[in-house]
N, C-alpha and C positions, 0 to 999 in steps of 0.2 A: 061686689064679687067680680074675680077677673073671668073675662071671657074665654071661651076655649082656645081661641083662634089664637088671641094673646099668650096664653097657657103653652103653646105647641110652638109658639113662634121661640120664647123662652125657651123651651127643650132646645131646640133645634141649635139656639147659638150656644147655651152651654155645651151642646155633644162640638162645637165649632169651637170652641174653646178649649175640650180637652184633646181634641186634634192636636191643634196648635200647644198646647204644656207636654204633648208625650211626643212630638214628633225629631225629629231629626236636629235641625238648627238649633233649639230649644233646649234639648240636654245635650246636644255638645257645649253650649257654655258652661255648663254646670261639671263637665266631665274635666275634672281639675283633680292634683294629687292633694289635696288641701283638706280640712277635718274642721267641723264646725260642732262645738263642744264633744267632740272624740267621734265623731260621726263623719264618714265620708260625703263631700258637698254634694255628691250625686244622689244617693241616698237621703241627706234632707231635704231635698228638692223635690223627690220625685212625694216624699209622705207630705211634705206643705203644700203640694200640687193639686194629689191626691186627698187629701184633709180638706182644701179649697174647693174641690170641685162636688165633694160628695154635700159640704155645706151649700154652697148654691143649691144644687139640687134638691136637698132638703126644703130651703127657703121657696122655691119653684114648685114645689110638690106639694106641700102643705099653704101656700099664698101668701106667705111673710112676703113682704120687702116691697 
């Protein structure tokens, strides 16, 4: 069983992770006129970001991985 300490240390860098996917530098790359199966690149970016992050969390929450 994972330890709490470990547990917390985990939150911490996923919430450090989703910093870094929603900040500034990070979706300006993505901020393109371009469509990714008829979807604007920003918008798949930000749900596979989003989709990513909530999976970690899961897997963090429950003690997968």
């Amino acid at each position: 069983m994972d330890k709490p300490i470990t547990r917390a240390h985990r939150i911490a860098c996923l919430f450090l992770l989703g910093l870094f996917l929603f900040n500034y530098p990070m979706l300006a790359l993505f901020n393109v006129s371009q469509t990714v199966f008829g979807v604007p690149v920003m918008y798949a970016y930000l749900f596979a970001a989003w989709a990513l992050v909530i999976a970690l969390a899961a897997a963090v929450i429950e003690g997968r991985g």
